[in-house]
N, C-alpha and C positions, 0 to 999 in steps of 0.2 A: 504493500500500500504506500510507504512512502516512500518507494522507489519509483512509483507513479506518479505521484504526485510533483518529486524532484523535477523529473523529465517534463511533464505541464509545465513546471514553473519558468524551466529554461525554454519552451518553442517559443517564445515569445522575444527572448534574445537573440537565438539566434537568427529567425525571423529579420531582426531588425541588423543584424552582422550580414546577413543575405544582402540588405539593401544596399546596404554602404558599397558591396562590389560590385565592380567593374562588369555588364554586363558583356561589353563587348570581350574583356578582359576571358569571361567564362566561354564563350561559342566561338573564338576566336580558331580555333582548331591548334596545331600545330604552332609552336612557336621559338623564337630565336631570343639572346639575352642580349641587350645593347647597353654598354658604358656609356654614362652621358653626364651633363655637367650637376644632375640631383644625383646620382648615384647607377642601379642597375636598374632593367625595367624587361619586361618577356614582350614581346610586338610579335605580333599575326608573323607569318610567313612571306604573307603578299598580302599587305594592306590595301582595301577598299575604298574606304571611309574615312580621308584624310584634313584633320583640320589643321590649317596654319597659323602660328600666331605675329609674324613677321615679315615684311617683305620679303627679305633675301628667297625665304622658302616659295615665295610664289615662280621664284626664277628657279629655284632649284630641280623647283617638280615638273614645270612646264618643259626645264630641259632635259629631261628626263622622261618626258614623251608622258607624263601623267596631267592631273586637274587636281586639286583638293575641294572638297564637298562643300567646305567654309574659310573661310578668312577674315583673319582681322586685318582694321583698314588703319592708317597711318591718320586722318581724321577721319569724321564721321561725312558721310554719303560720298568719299573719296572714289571715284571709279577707279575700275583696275589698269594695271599701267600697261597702254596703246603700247607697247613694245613687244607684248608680248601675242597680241593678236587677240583671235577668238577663242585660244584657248579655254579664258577663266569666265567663258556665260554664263555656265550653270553653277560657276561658285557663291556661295550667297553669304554677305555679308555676319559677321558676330562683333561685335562691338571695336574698339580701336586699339592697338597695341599696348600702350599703358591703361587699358579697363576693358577686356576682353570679356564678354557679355556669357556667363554660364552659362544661362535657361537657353539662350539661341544655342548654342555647342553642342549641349546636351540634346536639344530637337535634333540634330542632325545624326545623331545616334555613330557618331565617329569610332573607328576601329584602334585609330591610331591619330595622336595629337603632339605638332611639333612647333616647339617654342624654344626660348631665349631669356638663361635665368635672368639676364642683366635686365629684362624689360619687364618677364612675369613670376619672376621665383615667388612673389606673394600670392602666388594662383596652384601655382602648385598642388599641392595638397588637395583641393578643390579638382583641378583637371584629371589628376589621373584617379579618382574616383571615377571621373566617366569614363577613358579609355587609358591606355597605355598610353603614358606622355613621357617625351623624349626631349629635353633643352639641351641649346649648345651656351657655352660659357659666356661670349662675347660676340658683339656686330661688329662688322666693320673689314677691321685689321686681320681676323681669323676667319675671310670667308671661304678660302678652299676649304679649310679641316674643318669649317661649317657645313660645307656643301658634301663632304664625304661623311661625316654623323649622318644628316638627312638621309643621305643613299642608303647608308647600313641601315636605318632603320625603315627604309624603304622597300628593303630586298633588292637596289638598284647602284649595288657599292663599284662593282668592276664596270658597270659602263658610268658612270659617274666620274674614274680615274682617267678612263678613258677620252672623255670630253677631257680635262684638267689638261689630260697629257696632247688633247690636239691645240687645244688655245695655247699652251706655254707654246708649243712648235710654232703656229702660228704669230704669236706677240714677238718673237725674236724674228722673225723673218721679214714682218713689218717693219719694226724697230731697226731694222739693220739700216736699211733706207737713210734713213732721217736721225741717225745716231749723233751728226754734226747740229743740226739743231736744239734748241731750249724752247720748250712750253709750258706755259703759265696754266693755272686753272683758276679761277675765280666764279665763287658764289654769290650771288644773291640775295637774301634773305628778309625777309620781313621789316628788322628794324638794324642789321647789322650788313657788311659785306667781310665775307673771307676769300684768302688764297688756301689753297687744298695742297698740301703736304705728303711725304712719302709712306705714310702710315695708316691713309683714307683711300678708299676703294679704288676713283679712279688713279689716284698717287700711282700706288700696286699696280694697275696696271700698266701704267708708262714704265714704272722702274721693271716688270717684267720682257716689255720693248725693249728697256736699252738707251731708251730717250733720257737724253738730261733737261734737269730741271732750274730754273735761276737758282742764285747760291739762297736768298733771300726766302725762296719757299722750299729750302730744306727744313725750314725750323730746327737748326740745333741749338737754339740756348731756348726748347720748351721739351718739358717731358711726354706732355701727350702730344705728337706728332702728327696729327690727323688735319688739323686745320690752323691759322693765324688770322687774328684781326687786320680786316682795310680800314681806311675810313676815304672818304672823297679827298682829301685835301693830301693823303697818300699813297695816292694808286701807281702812283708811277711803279710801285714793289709788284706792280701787276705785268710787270712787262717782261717782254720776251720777244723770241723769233716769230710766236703764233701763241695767242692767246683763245682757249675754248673758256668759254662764260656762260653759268646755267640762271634762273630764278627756281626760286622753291615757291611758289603759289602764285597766286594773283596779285595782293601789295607788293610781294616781294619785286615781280615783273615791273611794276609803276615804278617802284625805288631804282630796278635798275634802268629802264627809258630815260629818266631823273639822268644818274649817272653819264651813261653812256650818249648822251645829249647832251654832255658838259666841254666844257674845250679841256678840260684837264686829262680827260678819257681819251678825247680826239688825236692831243699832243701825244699818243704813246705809239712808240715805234711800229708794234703789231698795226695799229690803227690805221696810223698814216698808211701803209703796206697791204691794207686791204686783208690780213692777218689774223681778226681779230672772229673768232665766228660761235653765235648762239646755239647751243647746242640744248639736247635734251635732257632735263632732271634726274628725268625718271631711270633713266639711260645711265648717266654719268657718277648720279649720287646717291638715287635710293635702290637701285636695282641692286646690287651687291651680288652679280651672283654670274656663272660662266656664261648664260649666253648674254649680260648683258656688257661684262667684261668683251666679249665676241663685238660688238656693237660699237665700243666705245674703240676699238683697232681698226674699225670701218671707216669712224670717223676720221681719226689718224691719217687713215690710209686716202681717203679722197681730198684732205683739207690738206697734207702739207707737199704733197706730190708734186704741187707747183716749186714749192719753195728747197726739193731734193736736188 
């Protein structure tokens, strides 16, 4: 009798220990361990049902001939970045990188969830209750071993290296060209301008070319190496053989017409030389990922051709 009654008193526990897991986690069939930057996690074999919490991953999966189910967006009602095509139509929005929207993730009934402690380690815990969640450490700076985490836990790790290993061939073969010139990168931004350094995506990929860079936007007396402050009245640190120049949204676009409508812009040697060429965001600064790296050698490759 009250070994009956013991067992009553627990169904109702583990009942509620039932909830708590991972549904997809149980029907998932078969499954592989992936190291990642929380710790160890089991993923499907060959995930389905992939939610993304970051840009780079929408580059990552697209190039790797996949879609993810959902995505977080960089702001809200952001559409997906024209670079990548028609891919991502039937991905459907969950809230924005810094507040990645549960209840929507969870509708989507995801197999597999890939994200980036630096932006959602506070979701954690919460995510991979609903599936298998995989974070990489850092954006940016570590976007190949970003790009191969993805794959492994995608089931798509050897054509993953594969792509790496044709764009590195590729970046040196361009870069051979135009190894006697220097190119500047310069941003945009809302309420600031920067020059882009060798430690920011597209940096990485020039220094993967071979291309040198002014001494100026080496940034060596800053630790984080990714970007440095302009302002208008110091653009000339903008200048180079050929300077590419993105905006990051709508004001940012006005701030830079502002700029680049100044005679201080006009006076820089790129300028005068017809050198000086607007390139794409999405492309250059938030793509972070091999075929957008692909993209941004394209540019390279038609904008300095005159100048080789």
């Amino acid at each position: 009798m009250r070994l009956r009654l013991a067992i009553a008193a627990m169904l109702p526990v583990l009942a509620l220990a039932a909830c708590g897991t991972s549904t997809a986690t149980q029907d998932a069939g078969p499954t592989r361990t992936v190291e990642h930057a929380m710790g160890e996690t089991k993923v499907p074999m060959a995930p389905k049902r992939v939610v993304v919490l970051d840009t780079d991953k929408l580059d990552s999966m697209v190039s790797l001939g996949l879609a993810p189910v959902g995505a977080a967006q960089a702001q809200e009602n952001q559409t997906w970045p024209d670079y990548l095509g028609s891919a991502l139509a039937n991905t459907k929005p969950v809230g924005t990188l810094q507040q990645p929207n549960i209840e929507a993730i969870m509708a989507l009934k995801p197999d597999l969830i890939l994200g980036s402690k630096f932006r959602q380690a506070a979701f954690y815990d919460k995510l991979s209750k609903i599936a298998p969640t995989v974070f990489t450490e850092r954006v940016g700076i570590t976007w190949k071993e970003n790009f191969l985490l993805d794959a492994e836990a995608l089931g798509k790790k050897e054509q993953a290296q594969q792509l790496l290993s044709a764009y590195e061939a590729r970046a040196k073969e361009v870069g051979a060209k135009y190894s006697k010139l220097q190119v500047s990168i310069v941003r945009f931004m809302p309420t600031e301008i920067r020059m882009y350094g060798p430690e920011s995506f597209s940096g990485i990929v020039l220094k993967d070319a071979g291309i040198p860079r002014p001494e100026v936007q080496q940034l060596k007396d800053q630790e984080d190496r990714r970007f440095g402050k302009l302002s208008q009245e110091n653009i000339a640190k903008a200048d180079a053989d050929a300077i590419f120049y993105t905006a990051y949204g709508e004001n940012a676009a006005k701030a830079q017409a502002e700029v680049t409508g100044g005679p201080l812009w006009k006076n820089l040697k790129a300028v005068k030389s017809g050198n000086a060429h607007n390139v794409d965001d999405e492309i250059w600064m938030t793509g972070i990922g091999v075929t957008a790296a692909g993209k941004i050698l394209d540019d390279l490759d038609k904008y300095l051709a005159p100048l080789a």
